[in-house]
C-alpha positions as CSV (number, residue, x, y, z in Angstrom):
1,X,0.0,0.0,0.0
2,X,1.2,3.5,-1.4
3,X,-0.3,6.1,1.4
4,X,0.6,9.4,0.0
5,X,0.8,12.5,1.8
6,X,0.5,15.9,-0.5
7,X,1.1,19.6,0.6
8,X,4.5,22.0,0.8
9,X,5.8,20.0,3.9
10,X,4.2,22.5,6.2
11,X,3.9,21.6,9.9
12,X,0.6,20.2,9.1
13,X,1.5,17.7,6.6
14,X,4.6,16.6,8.8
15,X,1.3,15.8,12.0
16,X,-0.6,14.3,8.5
17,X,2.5,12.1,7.9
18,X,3.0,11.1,11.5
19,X,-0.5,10.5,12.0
20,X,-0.5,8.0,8.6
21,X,2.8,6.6,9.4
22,X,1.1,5.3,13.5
23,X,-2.1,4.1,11.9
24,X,-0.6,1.7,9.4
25,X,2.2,0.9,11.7
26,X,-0.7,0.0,14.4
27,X,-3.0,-2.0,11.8
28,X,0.4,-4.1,10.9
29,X,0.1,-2.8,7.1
30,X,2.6,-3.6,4.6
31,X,3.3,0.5,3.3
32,X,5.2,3.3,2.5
33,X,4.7,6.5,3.2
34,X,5.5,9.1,-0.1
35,X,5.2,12.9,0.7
36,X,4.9,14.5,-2.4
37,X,5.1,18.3,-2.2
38,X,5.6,19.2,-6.3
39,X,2.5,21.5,-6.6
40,X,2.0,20.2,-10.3
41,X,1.9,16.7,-8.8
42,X,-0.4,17.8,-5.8
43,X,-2.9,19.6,-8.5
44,X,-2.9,16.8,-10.9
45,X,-4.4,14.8,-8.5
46,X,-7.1,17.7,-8.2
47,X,-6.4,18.4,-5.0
48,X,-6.7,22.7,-4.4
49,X,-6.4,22.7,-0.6
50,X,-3.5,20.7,1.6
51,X,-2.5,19.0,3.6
52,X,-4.2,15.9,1.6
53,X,-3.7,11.7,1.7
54,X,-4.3,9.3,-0.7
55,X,-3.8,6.1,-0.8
56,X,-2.4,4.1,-4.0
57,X,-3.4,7.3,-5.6
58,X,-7.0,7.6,-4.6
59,X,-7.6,11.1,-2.8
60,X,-8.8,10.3,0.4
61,X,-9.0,13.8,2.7
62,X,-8.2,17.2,1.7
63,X,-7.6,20.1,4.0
64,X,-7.7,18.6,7.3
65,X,-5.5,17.1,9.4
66,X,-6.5,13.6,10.5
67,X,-5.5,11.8,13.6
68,X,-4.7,7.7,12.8
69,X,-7.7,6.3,14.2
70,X,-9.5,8.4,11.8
71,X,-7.2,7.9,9.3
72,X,-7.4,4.0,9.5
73,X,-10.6,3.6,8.7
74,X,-9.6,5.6,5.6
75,X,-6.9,3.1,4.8
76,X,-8.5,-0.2,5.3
C-alpha cells in the first residue's frame, strides 16, 4: 500500500505524515509513506487545498489534518 501525503511540507502535513505513518504501523500494514510536495503533482491529483492523503493514488482527505484512528478507517 502506497499512502501518500500531499502539501509544501508545512507543519501540518509533517502531524498528516506522523498520524498515517502510527495508523498503518498500528494496523500491521505492509506500506510506505510518499510525501509529495511538487504543486503540479499535488494539483494533478485535483487536490486545491493541503495537507491531503491518498492512498495508492486515490484522494482520500483534503484540508484537514487527521488523527490515525480516523485515518485507519480511511486506509482499510
Amino acid at each position: 500500500m502506497k499512502i501518500q501525503i500531499l502539501g509544501s511540507g508545512c507543519l501540518k502535513c509533517k502531524k498528516l505524515a506522523e498520524a498515517a505513518e502510527i495508523a498503518a504501523k498500528e494496523l500491521q500494514l505492509d506500506y510506505e509513506i510518499e510525501k509529495i510536495t511538487d504543486i503540479n503533482q499535488i494539483l494533478a491529483f485535483g487536490v486545491m487545498i493541503t495537507p491531503a492523503l491518498a492512498v495508492d493514488g486515490v484522494v482520500k482527505v483534503s484540508g484537514k489534518v487527521l488523527n490515525s484512528d480516523e485515518i485507519k478507517g480511511l486506509i482499510l
